[in-house]
C-alpha positions as a Markdown table, in Angstrom:
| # | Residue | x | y | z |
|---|---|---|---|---|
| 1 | Unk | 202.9 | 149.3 | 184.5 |
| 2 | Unk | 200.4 | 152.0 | 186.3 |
| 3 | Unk | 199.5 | 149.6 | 189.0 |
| 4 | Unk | 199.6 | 151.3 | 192.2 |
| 5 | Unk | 199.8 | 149.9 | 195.6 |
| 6 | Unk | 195.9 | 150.3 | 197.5 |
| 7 | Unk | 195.0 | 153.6 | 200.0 |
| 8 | Unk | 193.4 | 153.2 | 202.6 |
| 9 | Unk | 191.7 | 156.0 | 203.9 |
| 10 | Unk | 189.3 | 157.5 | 206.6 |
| 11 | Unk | 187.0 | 160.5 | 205.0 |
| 12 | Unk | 184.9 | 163.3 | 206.4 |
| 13 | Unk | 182.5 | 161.2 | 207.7 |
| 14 | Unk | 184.3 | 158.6 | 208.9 |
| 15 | Unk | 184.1 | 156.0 | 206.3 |
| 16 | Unk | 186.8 | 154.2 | 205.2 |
| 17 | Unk | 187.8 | 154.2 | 201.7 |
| 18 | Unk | 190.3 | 151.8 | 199.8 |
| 19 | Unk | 191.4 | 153.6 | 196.4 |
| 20 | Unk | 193.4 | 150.8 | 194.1 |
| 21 | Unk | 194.1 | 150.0 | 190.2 |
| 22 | Unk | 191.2 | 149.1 | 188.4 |
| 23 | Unk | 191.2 | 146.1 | 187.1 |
| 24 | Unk | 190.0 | 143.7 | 183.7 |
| 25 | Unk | 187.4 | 141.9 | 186.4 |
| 26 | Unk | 186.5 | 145.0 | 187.9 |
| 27 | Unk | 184.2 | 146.0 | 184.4 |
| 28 | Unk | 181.4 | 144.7 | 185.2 |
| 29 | Unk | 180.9 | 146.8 | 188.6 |
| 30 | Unk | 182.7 | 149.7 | 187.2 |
| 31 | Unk | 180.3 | 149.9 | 184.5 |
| 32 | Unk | 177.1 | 149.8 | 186.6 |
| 33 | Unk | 178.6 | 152.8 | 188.8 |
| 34 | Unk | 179.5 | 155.0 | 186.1 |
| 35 | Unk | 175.8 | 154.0 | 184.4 |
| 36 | Unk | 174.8 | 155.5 | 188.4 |
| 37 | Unk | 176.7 | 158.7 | 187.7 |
| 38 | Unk | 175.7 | 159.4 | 184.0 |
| 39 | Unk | 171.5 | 158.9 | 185.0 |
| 40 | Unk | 172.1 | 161.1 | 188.1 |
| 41 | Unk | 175.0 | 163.6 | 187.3 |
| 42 | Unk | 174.4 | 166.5 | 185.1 |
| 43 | Unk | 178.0 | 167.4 | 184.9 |
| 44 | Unk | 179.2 | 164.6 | 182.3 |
| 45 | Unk | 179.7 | 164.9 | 178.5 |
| 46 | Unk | 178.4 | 161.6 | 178.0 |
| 47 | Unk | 174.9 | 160.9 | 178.3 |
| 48 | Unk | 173.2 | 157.4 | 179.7 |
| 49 | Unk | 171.6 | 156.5 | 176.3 |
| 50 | Unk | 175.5 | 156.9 | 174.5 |
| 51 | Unk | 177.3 | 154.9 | 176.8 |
| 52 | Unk | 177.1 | 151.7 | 175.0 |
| 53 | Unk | 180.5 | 149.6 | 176.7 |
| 54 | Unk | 180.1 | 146.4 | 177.0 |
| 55 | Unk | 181.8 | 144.2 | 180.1 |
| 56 | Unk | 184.4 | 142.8 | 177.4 |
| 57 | Unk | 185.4 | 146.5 | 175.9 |
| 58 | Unk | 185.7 | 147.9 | 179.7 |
| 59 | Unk | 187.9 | 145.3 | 180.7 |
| 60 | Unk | 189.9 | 145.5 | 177.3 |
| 61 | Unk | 190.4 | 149.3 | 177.9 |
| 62 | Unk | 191.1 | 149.1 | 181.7 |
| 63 | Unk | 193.8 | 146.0 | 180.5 |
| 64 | Unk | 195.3 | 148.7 | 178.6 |
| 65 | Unk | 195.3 | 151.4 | 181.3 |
| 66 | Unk | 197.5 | 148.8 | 183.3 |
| 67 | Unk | 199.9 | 147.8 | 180.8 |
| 68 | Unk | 200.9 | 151.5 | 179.8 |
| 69 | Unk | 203.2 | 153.3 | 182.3 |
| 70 | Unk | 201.1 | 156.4 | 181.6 |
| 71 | Unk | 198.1 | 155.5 | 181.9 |
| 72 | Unk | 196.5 | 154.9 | 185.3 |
| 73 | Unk | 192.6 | 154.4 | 186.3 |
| 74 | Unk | 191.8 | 154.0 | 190.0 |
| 75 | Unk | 188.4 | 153.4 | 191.8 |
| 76 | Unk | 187.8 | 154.1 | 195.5 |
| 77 | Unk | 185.8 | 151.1 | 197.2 |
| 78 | Unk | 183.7 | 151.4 | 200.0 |
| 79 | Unk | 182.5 | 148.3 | 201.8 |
| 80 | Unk | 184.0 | 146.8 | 198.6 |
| 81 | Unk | 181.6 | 148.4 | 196.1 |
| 82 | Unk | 183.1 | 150.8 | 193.3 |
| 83 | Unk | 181.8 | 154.0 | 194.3 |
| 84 | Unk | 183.8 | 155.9 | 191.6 |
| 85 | Unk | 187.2 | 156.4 | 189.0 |
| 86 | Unk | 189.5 | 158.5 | 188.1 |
| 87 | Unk | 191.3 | 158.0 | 184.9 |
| 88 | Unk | 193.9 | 159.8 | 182.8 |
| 89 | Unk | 195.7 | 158.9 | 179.6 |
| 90 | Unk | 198.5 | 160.0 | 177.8 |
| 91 | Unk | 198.7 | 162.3 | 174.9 |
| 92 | Unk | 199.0 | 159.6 | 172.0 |
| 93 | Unk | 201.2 | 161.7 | 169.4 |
| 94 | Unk | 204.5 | 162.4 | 170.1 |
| 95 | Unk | 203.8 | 166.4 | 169.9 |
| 96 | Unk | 201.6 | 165.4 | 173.4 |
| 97 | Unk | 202.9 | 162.7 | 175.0 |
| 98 | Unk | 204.4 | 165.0 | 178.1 |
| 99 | Unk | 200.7 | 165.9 | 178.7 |
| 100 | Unk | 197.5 | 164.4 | 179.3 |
| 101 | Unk | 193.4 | 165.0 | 180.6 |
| 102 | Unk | 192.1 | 162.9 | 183.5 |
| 103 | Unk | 188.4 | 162.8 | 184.1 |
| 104 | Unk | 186.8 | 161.7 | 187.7 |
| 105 | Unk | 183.4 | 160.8 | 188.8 |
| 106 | Unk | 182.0 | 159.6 | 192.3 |
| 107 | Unk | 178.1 | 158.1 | 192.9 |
| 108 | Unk | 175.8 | 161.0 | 194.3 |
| 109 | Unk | 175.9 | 159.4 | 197.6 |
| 110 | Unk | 179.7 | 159.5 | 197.9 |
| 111 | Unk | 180.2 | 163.2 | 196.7 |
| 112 | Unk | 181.3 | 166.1 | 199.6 |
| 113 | Unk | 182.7 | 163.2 | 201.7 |
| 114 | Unk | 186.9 | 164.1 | 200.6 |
| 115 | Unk | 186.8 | 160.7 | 198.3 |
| 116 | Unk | 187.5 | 162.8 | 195.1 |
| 117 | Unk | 190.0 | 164.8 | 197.0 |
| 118 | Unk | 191.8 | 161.7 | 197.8 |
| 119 | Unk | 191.8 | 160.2 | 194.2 |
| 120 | Unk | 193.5 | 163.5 | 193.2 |
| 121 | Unk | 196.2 | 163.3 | 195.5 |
| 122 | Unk | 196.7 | 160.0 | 195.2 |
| 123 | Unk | 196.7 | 160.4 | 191.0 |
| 124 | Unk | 198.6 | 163.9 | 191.6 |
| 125 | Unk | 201.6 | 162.3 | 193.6 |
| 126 | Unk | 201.6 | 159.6 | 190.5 |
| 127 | Unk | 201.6 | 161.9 | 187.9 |
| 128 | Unk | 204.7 | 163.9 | 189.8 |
| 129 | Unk | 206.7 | 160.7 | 190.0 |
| 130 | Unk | 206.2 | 159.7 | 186.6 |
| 131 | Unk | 209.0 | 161.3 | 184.5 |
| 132 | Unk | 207.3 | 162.0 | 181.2 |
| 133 | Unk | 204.0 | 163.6 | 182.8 |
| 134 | Unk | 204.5 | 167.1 | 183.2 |
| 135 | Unk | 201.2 | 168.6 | 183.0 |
| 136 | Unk | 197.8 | 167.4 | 183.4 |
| 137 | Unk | 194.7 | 168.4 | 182.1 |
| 138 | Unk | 190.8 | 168.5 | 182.2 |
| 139 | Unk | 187.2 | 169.8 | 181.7 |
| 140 | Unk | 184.8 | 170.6 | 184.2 |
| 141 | Unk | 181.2 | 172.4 | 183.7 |
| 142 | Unk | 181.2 | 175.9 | 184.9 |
| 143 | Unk | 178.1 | 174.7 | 186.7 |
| 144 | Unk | 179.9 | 172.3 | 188.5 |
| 145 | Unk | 181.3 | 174.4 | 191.1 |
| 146 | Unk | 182.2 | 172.2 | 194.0 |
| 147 | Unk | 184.7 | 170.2 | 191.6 |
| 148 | Unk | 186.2 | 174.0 | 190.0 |
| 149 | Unk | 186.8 | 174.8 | 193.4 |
| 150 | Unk | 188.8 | 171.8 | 194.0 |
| 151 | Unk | 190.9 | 172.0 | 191.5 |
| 152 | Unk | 191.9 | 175.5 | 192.2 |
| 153 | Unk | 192.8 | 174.2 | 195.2 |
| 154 | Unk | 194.8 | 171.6 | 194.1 |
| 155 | Unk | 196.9 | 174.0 | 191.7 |
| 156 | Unk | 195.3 | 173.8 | 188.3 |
| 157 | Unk | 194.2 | 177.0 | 186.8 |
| 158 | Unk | 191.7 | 178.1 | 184.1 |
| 159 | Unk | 193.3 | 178.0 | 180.5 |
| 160 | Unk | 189.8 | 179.0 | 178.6 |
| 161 | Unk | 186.5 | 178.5 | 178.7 |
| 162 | Unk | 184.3 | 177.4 | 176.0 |
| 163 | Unk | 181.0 | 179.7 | 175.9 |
| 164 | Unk | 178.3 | 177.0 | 175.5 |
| 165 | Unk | 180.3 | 174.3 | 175.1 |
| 166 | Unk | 177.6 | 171.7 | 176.9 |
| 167 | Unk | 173.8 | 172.1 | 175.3 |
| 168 | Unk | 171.2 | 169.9 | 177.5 |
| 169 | Unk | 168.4 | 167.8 | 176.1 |
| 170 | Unk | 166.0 | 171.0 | 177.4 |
| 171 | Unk | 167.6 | 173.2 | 175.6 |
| 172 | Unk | 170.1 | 174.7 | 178.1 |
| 173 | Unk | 174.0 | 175.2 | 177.8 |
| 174 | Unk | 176.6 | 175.4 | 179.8 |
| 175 | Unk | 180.4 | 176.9 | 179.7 |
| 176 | Unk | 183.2 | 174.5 | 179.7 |
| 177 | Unk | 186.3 | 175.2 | 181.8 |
| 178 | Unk | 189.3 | 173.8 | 180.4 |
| 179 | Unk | 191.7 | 173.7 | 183.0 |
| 180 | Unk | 195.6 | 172.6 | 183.5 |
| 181 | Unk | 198.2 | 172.1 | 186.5 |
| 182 | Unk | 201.9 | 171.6 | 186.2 |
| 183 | Unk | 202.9 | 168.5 | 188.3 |
């Protein structure tokens, strides 16, 4: 199971920061932060009017993230609000199941503090541990330096780009880095 123990943490500013499993009766909040980051964050594939998960289908889909030993979805609470996730699954074929792509997102107002540093060591050090893991993948928006810049620094490495791979609603695009790290 891909429950892991909670973090707690002290960040850049000071605050502290308790990063845990999510969990079936964490949907509800989960999904009104990540509705947060979709209106405000222009660095998500997903836009606000597609994301159409109820509080039943997140909890049914973080259920599954606990019940699969590679699978793992953590949030970083503040205060005891969700202020975040991290989540990576599995390559479901045979063929791909030593590899998998994570994606992490943070509330604006929790961004530059170290919280999405800390999910990624926290998921990194999982992801080395776990036996059948042995690389990890993910996107990131060319525009989106701050989050290119740390994962360079946390090993991955540029494996292609795709030339306008993002096209916003006015009209503008975007490259997409794919990028990978060994763990």
């Amino acid at each position: 199971m891909a429950e892991l123990e909670a973090v707690k943490a002290v960040v850049k500013d000071g605050t502290e920061v308790v990063v845990r499993s999510a969990r079936p009766e964490d949907a509800a909040p989960l999904l009104d932060a990540m509705r947060i980051v979709m209106r405000e964050s222009k660095h998500l594939l997903t836009e606000i009017d597609e994301f159409k998960y109820t509080v039943e289908q997140e909890a049914e889909l973080v259920a599954t993230h606990l019940n699969h030993p590679d699978k793992l979805w953590l949030i970083p609470l503040v205060d005891g609000k969700i202020v975040g996730a991290l989540n990576f699954s599995i390559g479901g074929k045979k063929r791909n199941s030593h590899q998998g792509a994570f994606g992490v997102s943070l509330l604006p107002d929790f961004q530059g503090l170290g919280i999405g540093r800390l999910l990624m060591d926290i998921f990194l050090e999982w992801a080395e541990d776990n036996p059948r893991v042995e690389c990890v993948r993910l996107q990131v928006h060319a525009e989106n330096v701050a989050a290119s810049r740390l994962y360079e620094d946390l090993g991955f490495r540029e494996e292609g780009r795709e030339k306008k791979g993002v096209k916003f609603s006015d009209g503008t695009y975007d490259d997409v880095l794919l990028m990978a790290r060994d763990v």
